[in-house]
C-alpha positions as CSV (number, residue, x, y, z in Angstrom):
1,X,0.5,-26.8,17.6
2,X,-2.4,-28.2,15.8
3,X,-1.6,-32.1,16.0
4,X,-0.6,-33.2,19.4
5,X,2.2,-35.5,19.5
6,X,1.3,-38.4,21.3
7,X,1.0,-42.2,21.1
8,X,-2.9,-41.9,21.0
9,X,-2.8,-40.7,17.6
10,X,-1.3,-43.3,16.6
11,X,-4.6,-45.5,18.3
12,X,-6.9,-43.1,16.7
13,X,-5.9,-43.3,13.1
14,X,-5.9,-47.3,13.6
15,X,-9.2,-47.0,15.1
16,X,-10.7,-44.8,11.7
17,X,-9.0,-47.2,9.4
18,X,-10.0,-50.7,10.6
19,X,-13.2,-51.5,9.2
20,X,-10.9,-50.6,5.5
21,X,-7.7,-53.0,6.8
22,X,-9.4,-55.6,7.6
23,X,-11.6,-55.5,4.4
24,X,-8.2,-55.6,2.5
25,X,-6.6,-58.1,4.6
26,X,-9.8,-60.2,4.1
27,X,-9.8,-59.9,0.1
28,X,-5.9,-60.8,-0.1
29,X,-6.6,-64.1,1.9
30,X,-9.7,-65.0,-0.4
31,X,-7.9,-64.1,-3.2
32,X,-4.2,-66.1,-2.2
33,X,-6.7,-69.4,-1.4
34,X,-8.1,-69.3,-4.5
35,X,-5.0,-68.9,-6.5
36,X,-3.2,-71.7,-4.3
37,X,-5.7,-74.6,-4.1
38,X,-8.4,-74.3,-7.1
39,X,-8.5,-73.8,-10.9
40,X,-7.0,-70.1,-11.1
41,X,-3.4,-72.3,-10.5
42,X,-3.3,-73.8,-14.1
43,X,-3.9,-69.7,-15.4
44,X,-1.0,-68.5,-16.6
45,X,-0.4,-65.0,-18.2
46,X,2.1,-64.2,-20.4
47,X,4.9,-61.5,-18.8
48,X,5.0,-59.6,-22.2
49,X,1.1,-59.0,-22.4
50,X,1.5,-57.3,-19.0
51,X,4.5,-55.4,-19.2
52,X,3.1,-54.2,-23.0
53,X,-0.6,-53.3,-21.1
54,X,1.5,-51.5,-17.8
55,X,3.5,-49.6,-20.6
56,X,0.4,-48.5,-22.0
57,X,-1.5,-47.4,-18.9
58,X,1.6,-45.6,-17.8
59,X,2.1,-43.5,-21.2
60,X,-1.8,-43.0,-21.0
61,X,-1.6,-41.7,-16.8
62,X,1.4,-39.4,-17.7
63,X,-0.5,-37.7,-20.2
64,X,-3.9,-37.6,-18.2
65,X,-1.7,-35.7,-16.0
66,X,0.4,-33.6,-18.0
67,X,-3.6,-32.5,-19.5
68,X,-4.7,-31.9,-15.9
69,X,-1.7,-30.3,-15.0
70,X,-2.1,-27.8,-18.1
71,X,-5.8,-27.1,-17.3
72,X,-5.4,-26.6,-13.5
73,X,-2.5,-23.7,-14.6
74,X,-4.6,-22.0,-17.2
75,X,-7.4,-22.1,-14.1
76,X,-5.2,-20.5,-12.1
77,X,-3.9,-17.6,-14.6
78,X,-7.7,-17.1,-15.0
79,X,-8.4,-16.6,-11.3
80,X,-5.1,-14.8,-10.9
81,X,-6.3,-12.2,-13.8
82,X,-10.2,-11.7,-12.0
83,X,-8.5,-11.5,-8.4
84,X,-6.5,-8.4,-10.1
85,X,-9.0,-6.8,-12.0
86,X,-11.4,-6.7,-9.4
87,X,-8.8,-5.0,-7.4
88,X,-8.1,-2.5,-10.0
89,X,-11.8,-2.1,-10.4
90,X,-12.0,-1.1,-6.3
91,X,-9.4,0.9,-6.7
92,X,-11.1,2.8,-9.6
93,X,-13.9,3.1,-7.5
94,X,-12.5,4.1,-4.4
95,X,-11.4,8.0,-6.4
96,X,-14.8,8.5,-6.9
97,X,-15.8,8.2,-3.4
98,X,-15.9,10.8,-1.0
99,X,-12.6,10.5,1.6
100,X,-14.5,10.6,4.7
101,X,-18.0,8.7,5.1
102,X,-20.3,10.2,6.8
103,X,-21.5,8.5,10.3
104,X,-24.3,6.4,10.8
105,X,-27.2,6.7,13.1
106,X,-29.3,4.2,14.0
107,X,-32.7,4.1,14.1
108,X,-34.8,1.8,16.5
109,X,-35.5,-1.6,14.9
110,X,-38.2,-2.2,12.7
111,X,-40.4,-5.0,14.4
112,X,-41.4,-6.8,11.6
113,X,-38.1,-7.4,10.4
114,X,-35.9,-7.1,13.0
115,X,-32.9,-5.5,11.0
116,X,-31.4,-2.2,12.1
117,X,-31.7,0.7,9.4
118,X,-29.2,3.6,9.5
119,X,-29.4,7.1,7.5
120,X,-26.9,9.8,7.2
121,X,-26.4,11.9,9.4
């Protein structure tokens, strides 16, 4: 199995996530203190302006998606097209070749290079 299933994961992902809670938890207190004891009390905002805005922003994210959705699908048709022709085109290939290859002998190493050369037998 890949993840072991133990109570130390549950200490390790606390451990990689702490500096990020405690930056949030520190945020919502500064934030709460300032909207209980000083002038951000007395702002109000209306409820329609922000159910008209979150109306808006959902409308706009649903079609972001839909659009990254469409894209993503014709990306994939695209690949799915190459990943087939390029097995067509090896299989086009492979007629042409010989059915048996011929072996390999190798030769001693070139010293400058250090890469093995072969020739036909």
């Amino acid at each position: 199995m890949l993840v072991k299933n133990n109570k130390s994961s549950i200490v390790f992902f606390i451990k990689s996530i702490w500096v990020d809670l405690a930056a949030i938890i520190t945020y919502a207190l500064v934030i709460g203190t300032l909207d209980h004891n000083t002038i951000l009390r007395e702002i109000a905002i209306p409820l329609p302006i922000t159910s008209i805005m979150g109306t808006i922003v959902g409308l706009l994210l649903a079609f972001r998606t839909a659009q990254s959705y469409d894209r993503w699908w014709e990306a994939r048709k695209v690949w799915g097209e190459i990943v087939n022709d390029s097995r067509t085109l090896i299989r086009q290939i492979k007629q042409f070749l010989p059915e048996s290859e011929p072996e390999l002998k190798e030769l001693p190493r070139d010293r400058l290079s250090g890469v093995l050369l072969y020739r036909k037998a």
